[in-house]
PDB file with SEQRES, HELIX, SHEET and CRYST1 records, atoms N, CA, C and O in Angstrom:
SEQRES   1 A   86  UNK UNK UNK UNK UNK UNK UNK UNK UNK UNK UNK UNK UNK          
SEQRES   2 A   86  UNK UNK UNK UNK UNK UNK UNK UNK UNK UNK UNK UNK UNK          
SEQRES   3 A   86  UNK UNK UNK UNK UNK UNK UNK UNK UNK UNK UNK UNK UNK          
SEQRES   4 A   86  UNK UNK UNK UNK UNK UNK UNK UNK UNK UNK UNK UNK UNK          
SEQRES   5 A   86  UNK UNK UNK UNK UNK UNK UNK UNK UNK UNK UNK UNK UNK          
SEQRES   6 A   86  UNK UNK UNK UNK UNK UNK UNK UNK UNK UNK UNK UNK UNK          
SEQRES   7 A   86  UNK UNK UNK UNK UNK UNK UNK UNK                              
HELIX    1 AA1 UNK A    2  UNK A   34  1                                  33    
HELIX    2 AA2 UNK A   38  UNK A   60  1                                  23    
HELIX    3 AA3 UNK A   62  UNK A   83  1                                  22    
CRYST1    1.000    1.000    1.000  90.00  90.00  90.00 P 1           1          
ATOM      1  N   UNK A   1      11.094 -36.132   1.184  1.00  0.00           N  
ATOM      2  CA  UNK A   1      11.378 -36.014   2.599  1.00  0.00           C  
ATOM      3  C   UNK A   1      10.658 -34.812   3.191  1.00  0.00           C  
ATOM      4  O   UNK A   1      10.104 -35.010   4.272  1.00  0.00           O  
ATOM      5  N   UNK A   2      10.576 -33.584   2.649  1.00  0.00           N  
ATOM      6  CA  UNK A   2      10.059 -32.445   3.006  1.00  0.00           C  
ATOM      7  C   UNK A   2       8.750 -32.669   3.026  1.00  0.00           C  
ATOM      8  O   UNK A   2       8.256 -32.288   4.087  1.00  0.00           O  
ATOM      9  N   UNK A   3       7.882 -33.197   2.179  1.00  0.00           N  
ATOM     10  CA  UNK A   3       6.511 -33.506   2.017  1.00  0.00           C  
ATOM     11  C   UNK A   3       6.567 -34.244   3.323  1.00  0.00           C  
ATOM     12  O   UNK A   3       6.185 -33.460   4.192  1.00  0.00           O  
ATOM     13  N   UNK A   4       6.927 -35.610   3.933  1.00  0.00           N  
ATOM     14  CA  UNK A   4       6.681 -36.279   5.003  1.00  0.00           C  
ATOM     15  C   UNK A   4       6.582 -35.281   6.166  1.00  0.00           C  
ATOM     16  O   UNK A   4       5.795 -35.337   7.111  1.00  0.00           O  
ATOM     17  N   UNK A   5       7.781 -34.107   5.857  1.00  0.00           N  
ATOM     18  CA  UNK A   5       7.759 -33.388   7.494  1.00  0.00           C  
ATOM     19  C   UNK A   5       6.104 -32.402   7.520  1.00  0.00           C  
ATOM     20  O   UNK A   5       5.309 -32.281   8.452  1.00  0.00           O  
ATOM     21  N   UNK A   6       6.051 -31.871   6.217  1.00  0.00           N  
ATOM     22  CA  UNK A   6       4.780 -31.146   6.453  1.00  0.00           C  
ATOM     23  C   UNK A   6       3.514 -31.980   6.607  1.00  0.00           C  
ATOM     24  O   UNK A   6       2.684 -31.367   7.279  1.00  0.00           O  
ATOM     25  N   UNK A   7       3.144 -33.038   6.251  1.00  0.00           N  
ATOM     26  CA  UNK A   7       2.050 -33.724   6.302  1.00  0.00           C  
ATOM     27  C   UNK A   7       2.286 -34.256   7.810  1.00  0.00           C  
ATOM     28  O   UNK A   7       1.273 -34.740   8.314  1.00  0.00           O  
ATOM     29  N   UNK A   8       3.510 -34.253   8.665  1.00  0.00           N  
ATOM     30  CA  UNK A   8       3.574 -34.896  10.301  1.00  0.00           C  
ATOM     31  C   UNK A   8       3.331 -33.281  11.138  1.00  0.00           C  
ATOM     32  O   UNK A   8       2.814 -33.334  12.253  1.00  0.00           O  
ATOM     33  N   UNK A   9       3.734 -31.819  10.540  1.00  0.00           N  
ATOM     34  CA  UNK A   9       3.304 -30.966  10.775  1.00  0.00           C  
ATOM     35  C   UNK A   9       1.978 -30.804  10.911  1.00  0.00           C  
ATOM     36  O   UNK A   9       1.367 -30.913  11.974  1.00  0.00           O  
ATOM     37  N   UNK A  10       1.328 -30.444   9.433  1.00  0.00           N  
ATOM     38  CA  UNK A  10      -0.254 -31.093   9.470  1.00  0.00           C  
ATOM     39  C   UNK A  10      -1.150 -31.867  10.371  1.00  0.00           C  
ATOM     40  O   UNK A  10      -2.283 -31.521  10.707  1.00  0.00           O  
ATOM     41  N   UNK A  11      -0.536 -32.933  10.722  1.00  0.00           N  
ATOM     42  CA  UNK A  11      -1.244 -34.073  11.127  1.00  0.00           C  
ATOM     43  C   UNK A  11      -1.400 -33.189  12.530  1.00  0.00           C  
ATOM     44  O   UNK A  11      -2.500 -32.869  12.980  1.00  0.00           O  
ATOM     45  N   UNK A  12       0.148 -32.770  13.287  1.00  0.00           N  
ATOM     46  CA  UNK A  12       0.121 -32.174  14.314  1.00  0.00           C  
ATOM     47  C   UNK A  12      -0.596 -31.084  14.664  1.00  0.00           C  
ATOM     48  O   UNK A  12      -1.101 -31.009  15.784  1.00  0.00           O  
ATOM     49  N   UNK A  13      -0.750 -29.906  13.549  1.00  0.00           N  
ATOM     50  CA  UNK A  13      -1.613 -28.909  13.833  1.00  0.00           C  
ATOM     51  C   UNK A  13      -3.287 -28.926  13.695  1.00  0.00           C  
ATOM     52  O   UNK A  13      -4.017 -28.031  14.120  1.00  0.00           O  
ATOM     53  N   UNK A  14      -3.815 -30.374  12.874  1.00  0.00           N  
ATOM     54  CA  UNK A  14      -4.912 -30.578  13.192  1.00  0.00           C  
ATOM     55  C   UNK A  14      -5.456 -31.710  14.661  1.00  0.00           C  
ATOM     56  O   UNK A  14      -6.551 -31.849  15.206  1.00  0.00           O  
ATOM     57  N   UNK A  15      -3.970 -32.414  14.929  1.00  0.00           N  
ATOM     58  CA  UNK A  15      -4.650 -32.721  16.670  1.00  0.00           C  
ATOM     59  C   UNK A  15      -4.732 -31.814  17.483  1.00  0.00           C  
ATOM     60  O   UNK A  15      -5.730 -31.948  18.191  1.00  0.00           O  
ATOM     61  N   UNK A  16      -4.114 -30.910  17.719  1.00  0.00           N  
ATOM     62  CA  UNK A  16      -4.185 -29.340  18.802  1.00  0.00           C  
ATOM     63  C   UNK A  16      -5.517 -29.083  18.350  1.00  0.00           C  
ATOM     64  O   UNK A  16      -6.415 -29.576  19.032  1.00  0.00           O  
ATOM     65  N   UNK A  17      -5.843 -28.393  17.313  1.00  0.00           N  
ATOM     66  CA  UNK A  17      -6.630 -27.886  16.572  1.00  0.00           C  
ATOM     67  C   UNK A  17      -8.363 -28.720  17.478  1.00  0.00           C  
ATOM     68  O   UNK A  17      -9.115 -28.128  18.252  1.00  0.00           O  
ATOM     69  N   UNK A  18      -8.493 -30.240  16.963  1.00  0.00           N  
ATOM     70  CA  UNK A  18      -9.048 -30.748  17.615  1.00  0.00           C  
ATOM     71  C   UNK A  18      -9.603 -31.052  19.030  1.00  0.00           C  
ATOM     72  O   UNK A  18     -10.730 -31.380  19.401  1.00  0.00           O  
ATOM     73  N   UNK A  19      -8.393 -30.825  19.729  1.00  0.00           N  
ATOM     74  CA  UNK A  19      -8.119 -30.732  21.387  1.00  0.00           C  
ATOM     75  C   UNK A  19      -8.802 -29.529  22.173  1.00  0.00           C  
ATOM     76  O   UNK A  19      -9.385 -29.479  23.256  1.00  0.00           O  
ATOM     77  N   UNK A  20      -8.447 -28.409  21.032  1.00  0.00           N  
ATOM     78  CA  UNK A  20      -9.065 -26.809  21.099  1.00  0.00           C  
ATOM     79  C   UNK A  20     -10.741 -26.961  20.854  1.00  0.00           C  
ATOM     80  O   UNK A  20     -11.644 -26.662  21.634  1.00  0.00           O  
ATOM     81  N   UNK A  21     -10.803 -27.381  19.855  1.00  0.00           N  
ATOM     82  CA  UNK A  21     -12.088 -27.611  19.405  1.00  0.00           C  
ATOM     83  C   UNK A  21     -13.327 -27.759  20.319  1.00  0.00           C  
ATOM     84  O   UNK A  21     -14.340 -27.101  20.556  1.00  0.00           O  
ATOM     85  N   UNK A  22     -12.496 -29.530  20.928  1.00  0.00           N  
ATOM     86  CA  UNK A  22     -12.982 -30.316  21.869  1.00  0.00           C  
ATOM     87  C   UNK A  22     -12.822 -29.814  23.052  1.00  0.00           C  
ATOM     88  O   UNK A  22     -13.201 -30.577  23.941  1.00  0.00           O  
ATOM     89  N   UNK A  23     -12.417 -28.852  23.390  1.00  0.00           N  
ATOM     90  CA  UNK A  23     -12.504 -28.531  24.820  1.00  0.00           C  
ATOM     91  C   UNK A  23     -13.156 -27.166  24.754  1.00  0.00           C  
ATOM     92  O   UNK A  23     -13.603 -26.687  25.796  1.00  0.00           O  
ATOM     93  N   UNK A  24     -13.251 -26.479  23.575  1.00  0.00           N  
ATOM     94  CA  UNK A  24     -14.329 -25.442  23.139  1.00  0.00           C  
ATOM     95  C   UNK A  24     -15.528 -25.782  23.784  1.00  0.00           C  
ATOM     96  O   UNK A  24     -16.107 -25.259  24.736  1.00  0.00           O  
ATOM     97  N   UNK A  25     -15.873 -27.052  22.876  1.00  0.00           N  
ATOM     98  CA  UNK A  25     -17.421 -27.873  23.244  1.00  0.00           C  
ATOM     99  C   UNK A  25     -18.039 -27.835  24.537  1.00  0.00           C  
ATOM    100  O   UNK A  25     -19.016 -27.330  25.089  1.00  0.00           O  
ATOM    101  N   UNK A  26     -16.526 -28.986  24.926  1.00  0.00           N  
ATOM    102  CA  UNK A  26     -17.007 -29.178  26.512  1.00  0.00           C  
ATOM    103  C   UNK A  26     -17.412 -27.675  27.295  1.00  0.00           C  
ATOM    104  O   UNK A  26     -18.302 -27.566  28.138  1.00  0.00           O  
ATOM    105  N   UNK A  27     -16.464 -26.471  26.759  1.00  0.00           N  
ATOM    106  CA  UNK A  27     -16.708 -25.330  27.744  1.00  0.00           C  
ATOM    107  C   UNK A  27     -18.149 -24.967  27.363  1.00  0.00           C  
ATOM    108  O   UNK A  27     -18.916 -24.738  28.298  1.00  0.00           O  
ATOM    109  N   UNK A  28     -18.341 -24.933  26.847  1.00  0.00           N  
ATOM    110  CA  UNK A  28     -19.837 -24.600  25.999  1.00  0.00           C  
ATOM    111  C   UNK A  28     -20.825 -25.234  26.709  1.00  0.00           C  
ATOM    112  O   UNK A  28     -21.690 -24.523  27.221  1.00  0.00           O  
ATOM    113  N   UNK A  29     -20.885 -26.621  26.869  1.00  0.00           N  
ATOM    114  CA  UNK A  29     -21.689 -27.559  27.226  1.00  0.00           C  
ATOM    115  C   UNK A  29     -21.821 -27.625  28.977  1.00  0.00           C  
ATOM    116  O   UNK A  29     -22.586 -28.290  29.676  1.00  0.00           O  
ATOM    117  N   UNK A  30     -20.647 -26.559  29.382  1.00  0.00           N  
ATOM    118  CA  UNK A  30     -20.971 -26.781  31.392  1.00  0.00           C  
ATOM    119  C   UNK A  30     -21.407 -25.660  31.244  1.00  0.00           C  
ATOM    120  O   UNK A  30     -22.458 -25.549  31.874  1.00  0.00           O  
ATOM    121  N   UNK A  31     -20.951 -24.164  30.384  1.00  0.00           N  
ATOM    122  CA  UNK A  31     -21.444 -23.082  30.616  1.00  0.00           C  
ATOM    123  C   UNK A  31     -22.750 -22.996  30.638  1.00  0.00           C  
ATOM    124  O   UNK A  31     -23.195 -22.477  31.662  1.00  0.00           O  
ATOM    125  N   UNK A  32     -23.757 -23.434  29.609  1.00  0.00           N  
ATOM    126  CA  UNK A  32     -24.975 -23.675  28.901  1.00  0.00           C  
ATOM    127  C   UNK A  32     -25.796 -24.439  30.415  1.00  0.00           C  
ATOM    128  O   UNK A  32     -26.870 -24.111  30.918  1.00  0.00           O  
ATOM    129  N   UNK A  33     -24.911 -25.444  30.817  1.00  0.00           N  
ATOM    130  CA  UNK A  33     -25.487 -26.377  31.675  1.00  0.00           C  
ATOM    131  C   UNK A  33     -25.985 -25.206  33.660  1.00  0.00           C  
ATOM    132  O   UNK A  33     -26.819 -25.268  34.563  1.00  0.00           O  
ATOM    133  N   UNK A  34     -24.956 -24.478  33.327  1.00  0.00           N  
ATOM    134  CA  UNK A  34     -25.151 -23.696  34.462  1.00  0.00           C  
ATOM    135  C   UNK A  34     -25.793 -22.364  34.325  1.00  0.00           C  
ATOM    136  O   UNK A  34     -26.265 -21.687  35.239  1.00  0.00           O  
ATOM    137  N   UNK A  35     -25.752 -22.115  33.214  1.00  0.00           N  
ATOM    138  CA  UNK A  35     -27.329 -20.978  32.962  1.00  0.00           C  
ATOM    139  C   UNK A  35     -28.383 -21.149  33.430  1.00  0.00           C  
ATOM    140  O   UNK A  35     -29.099 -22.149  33.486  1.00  0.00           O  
ATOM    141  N   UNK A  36     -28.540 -19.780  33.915  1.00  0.00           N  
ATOM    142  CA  UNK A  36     -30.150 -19.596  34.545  1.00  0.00           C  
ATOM    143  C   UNK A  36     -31.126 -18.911  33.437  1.00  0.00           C  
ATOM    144  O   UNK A  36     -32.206 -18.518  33.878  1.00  0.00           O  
ATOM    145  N   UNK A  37     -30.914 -18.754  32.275  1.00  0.00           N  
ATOM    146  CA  UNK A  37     -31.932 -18.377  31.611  1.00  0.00           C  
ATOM    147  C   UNK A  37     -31.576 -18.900  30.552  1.00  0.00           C  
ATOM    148  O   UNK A  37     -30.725 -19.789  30.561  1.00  0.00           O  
ATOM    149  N   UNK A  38     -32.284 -18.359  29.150  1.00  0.00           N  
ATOM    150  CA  UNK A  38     -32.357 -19.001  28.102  1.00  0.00           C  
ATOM    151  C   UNK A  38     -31.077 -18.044  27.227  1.00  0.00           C  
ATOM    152  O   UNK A  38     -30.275 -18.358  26.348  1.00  0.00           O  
ATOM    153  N   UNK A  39     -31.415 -16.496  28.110  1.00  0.00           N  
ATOM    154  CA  UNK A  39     -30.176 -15.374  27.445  1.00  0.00           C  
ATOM    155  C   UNK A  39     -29.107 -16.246  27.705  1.00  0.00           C  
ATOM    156  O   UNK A  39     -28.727 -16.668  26.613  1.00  0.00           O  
ATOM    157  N   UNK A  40     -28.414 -16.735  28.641  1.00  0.00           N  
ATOM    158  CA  UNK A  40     -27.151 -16.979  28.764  1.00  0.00           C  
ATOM    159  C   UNK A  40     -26.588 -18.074  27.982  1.00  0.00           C  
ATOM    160  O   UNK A  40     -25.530 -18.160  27.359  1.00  0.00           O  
ATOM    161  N   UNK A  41     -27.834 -19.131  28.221  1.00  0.00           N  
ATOM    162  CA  UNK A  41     -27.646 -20.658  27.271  1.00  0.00           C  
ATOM    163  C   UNK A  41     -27.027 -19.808  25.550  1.00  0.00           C  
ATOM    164  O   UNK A  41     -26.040 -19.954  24.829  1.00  0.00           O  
ATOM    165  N   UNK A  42     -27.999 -19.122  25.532  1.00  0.00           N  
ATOM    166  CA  UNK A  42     -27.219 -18.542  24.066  1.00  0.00           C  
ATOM    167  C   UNK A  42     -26.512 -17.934  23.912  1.00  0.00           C  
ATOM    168  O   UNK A  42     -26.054 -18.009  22.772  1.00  0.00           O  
ATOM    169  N   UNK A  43     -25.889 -16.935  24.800  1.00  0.00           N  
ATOM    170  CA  UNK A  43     -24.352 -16.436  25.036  1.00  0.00           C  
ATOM    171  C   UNK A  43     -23.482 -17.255  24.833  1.00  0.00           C  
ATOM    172  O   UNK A  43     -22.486 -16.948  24.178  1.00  0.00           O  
ATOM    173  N   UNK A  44     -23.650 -18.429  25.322  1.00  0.00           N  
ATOM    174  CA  UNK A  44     -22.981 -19.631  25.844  1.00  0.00           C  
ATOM    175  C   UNK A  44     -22.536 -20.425  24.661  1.00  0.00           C  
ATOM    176  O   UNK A  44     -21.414 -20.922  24.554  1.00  0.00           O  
ATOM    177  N   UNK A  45     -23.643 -20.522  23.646  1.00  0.00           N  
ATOM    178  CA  UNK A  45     -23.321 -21.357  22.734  1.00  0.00           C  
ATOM    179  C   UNK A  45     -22.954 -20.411  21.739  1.00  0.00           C  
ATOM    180  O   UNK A  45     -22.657 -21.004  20.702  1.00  0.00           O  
ATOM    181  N   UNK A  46     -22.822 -18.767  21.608  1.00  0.00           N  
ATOM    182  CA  UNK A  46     -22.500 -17.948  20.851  1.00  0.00           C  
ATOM    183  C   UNK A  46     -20.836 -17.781  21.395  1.00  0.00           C  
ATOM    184  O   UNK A  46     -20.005 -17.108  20.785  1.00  0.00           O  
ATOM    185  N   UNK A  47     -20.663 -18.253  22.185  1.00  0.00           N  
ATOM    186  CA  UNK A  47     -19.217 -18.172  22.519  1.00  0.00           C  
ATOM    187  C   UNK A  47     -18.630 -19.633  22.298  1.00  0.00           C  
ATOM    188  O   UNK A  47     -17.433 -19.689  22.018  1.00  0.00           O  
ATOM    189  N   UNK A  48     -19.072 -20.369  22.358  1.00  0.00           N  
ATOM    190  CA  UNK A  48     -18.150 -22.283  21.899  1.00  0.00           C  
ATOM    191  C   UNK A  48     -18.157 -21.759  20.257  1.00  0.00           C  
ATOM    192  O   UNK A  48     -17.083 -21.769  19.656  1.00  0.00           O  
ATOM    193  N   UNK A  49     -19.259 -21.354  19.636  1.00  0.00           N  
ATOM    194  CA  UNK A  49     -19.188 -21.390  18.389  1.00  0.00           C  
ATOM    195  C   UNK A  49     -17.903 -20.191  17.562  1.00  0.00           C  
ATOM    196  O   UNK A  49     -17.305 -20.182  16.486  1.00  0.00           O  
ATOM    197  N   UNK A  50     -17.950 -19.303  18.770  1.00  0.00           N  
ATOM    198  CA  UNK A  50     -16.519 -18.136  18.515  1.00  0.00           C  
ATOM    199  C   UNK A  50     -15.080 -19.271  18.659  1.00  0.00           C  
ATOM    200  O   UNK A  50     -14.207 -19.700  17.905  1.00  0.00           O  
ATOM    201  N   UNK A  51     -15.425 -19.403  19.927  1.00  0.00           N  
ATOM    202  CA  UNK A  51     -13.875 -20.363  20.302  1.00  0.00           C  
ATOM    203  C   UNK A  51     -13.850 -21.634  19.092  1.00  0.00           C  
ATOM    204  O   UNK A  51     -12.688 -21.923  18.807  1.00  0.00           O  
ATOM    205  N   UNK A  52     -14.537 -22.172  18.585  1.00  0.00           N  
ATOM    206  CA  UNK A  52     -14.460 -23.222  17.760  1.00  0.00           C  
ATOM    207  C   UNK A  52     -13.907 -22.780  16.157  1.00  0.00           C  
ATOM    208  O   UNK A  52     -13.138 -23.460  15.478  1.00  0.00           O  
ATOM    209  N   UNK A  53     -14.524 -21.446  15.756  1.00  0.00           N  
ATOM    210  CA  UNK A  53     -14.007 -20.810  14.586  1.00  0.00           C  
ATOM    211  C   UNK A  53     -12.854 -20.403  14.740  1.00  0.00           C  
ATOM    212  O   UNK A  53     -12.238 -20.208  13.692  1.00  0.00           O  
ATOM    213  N   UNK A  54     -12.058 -20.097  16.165  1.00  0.00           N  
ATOM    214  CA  UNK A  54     -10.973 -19.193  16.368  1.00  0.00           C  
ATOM    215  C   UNK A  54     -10.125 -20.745  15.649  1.00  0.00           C  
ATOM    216  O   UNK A  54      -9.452 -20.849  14.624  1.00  0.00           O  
ATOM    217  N   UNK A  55     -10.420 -21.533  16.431  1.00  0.00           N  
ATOM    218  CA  UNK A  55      -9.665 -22.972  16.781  1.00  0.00           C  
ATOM    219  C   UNK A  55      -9.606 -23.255  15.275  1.00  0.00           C  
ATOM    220  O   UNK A  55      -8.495 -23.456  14.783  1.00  0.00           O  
ATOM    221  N   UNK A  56     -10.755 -23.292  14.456  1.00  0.00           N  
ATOM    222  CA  UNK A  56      -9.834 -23.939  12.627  1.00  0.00           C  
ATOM    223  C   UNK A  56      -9.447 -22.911  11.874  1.00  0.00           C  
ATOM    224  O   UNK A  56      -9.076 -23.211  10.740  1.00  0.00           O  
ATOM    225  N   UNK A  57      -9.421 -21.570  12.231  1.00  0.00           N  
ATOM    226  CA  UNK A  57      -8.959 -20.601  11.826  1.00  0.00           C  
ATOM    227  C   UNK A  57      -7.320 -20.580  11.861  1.00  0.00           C  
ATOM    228  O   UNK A  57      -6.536 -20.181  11.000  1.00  0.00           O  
ATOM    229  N   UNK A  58      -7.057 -21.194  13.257  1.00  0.00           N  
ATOM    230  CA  UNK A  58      -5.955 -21.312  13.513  1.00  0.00           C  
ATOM    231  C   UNK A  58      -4.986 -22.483  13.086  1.00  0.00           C  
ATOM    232  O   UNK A  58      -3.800 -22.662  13.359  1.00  0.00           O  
ATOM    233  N   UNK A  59      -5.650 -23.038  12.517  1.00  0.00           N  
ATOM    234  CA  UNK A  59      -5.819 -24.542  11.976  1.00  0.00           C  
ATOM    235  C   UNK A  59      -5.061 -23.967  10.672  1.00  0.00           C  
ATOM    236  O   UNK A  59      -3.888 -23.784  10.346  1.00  0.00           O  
ATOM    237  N   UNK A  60      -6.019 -23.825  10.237  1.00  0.00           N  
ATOM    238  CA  UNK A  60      -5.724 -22.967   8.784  1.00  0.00           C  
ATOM    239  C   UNK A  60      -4.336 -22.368   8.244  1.00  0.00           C  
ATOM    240  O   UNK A  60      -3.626 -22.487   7.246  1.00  0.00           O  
ATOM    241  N   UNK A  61      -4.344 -21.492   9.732  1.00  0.00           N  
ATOM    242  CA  UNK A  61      -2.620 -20.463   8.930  1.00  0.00           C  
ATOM    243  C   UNK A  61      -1.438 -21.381   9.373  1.00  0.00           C  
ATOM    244  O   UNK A  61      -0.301 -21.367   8.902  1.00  0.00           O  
ATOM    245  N   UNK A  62      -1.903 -22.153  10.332  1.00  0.00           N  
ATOM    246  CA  UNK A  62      -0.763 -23.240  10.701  1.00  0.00           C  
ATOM    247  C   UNK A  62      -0.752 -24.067   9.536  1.00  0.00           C  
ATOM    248  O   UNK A  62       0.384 -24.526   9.409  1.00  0.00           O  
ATOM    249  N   UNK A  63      -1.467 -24.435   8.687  1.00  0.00           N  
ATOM    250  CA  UNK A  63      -1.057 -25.350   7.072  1.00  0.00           C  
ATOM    251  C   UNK A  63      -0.873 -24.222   6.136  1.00  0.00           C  
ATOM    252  O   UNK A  63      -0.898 -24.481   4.933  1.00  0.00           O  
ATOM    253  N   UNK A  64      -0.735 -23.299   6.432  1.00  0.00           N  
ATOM    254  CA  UNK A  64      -0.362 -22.134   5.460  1.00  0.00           C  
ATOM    255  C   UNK A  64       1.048 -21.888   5.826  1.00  0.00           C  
ATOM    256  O   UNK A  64       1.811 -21.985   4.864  1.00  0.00           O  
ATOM    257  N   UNK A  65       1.584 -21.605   6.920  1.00  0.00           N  
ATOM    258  CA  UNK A  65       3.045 -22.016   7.450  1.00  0.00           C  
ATOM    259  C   UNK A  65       3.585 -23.051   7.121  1.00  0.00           C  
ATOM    260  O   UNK A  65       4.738 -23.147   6.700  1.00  0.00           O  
ATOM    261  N   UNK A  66       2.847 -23.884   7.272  1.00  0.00           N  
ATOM    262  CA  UNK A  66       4.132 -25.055   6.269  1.00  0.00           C  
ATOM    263  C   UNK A  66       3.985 -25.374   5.209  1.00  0.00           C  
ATOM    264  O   UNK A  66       4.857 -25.923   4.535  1.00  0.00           O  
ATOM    265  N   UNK A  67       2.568 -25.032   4.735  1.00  0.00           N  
ATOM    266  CA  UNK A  67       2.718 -24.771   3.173  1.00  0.00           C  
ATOM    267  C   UNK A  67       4.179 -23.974   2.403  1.00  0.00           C  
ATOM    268  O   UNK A  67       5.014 -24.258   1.544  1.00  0.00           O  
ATOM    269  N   UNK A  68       3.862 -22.856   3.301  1.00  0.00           N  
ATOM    270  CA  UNK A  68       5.213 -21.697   2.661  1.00  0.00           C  
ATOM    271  C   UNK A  68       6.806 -22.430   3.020  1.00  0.00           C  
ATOM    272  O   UNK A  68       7.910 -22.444   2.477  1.00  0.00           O  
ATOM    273  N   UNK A  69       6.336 -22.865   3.960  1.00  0.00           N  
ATOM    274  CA  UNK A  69       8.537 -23.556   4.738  1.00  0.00           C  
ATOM    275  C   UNK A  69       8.290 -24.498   3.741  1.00  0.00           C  
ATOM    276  O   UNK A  69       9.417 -24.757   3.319  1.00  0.00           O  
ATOM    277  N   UNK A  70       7.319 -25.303   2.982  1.00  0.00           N  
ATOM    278  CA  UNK A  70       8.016 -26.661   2.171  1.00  0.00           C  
ATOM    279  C   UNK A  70       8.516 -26.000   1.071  1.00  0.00           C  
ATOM    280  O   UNK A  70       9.572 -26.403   0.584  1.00  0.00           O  
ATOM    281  N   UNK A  71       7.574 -24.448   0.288  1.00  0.00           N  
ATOM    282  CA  UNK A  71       7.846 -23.785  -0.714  1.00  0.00           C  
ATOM    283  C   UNK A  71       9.123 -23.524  -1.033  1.00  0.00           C  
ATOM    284  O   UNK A  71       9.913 -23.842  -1.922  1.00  0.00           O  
ATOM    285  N   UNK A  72       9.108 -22.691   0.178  1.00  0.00           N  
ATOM    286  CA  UNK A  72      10.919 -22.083   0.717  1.00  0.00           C  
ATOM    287  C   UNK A  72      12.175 -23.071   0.229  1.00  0.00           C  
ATOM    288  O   UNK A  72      13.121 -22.878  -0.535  1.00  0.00           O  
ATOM    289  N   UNK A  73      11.809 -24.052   0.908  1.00  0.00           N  
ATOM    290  CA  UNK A  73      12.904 -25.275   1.298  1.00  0.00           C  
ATOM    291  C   UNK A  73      12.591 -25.672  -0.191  1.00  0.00           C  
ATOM    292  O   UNK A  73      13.626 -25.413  -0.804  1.00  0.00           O  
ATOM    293  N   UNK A  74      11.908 -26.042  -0.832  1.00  0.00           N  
ATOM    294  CA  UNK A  74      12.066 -26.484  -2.221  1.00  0.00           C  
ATOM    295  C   UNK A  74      12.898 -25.245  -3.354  1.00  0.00           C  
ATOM    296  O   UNK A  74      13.862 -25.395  -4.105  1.00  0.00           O  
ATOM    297  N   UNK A  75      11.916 -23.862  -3.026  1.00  0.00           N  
ATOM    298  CA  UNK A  75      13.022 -23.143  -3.953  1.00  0.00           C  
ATOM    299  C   UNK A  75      14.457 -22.797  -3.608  1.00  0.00           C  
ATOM    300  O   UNK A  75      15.213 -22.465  -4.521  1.00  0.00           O  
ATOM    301  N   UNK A  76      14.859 -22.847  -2.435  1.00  0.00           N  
ATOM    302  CA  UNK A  76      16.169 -22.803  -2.128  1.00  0.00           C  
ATOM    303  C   UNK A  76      17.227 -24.073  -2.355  1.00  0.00           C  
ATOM    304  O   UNK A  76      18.406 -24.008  -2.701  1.00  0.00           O  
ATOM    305  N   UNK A  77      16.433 -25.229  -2.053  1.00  0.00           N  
ATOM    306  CA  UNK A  77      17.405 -26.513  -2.955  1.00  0.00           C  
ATOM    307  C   UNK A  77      17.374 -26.603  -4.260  1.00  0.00           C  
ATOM    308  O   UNK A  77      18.390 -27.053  -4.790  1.00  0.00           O  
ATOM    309  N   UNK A  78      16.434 -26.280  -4.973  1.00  0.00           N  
ATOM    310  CA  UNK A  78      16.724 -25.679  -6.391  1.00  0.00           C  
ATOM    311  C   UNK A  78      17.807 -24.977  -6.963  1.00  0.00           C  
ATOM    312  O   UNK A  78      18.548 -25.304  -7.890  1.00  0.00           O  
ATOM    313  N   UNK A  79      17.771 -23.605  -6.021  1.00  0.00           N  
ATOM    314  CA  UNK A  79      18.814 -22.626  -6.689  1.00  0.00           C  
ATOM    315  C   UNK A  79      20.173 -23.223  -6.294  1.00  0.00           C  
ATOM    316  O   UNK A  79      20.979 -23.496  -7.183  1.00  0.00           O  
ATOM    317  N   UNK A  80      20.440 -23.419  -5.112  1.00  0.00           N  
ATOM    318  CA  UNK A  80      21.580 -24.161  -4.967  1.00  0.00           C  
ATOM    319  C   UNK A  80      21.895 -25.367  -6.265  1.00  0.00           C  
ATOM    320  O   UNK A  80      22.727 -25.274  -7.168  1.00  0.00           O  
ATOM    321  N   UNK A  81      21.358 -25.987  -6.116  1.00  0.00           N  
ATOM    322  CA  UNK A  81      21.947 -27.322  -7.338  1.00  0.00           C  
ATOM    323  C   UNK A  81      21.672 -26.869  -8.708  1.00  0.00           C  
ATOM    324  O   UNK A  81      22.460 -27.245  -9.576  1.00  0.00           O  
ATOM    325  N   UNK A  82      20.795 -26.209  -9.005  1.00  0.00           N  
ATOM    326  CA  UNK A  82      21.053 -25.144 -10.693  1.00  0.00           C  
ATOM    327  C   UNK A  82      21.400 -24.480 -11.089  1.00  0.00           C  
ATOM    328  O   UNK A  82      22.005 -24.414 -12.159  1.00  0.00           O  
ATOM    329  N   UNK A  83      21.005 -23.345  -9.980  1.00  0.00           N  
ATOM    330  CA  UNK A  83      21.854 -21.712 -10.358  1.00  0.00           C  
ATOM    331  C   UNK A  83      22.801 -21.479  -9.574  1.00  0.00           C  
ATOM    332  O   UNK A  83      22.737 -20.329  -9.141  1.00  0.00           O  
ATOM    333  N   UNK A  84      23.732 -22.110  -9.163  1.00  0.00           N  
ATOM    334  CA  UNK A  84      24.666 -21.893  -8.013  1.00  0.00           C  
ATOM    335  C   UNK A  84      25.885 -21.292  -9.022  1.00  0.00           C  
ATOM    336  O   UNK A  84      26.423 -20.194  -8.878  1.00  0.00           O  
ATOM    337  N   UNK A  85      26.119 -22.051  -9.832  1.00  0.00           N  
ATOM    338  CA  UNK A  85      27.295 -21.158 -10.833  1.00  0.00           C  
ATOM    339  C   UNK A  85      27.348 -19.941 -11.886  1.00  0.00           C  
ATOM    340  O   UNK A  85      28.372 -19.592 -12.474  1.00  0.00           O  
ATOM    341  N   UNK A  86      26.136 -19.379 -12.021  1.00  0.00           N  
ATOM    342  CA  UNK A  86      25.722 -18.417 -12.558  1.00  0.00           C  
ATOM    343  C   UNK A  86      26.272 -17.098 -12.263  1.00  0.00           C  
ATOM    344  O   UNK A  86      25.827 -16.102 -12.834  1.00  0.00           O  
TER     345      UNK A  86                                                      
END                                                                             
């Protein structure tokens, strides 16, 4: 049961993730489009490529968060039903 909630977690923190991504792009792609020189076009795409790393970076510690809550939740139903009378 716990596995189902983190993999619908998952699923969830890589559509945001995506959404971020994808709207990284797009910002990238009007900024670039409205440059007047070639400096800015590459500002431009030096910044989608920042916002895009921020975006699976963030990706990342969000499956590291529920990595740890399934951990949690598994060693704590453990101790309860084994070591509870100890």
């Amino acid at each position: 049961m716990n596995l189902a909630k983190e993999k619908v977690k998952d699923a969830a923190s890589t559509a945001k993730a995506k959404a971020k991504i994808t709207h990284a792009k797009v910002a990238e792609k009007t900024e670039a489009a409205t440059a007047r020189s070639h400096d800015e076009r590459e500002l431009a795409h030096e910044r989608g490529k920042a916002k895009v790393a921020a975006a699976e970076a963030e990706l990342h510690q969000a499956k590291v968060t529920h990595r740890e809550e399934a951990m949690e939740y598994r060693l704590h139903k453990r101790g309860h039903k084994h070591g509870g009378g100890h």
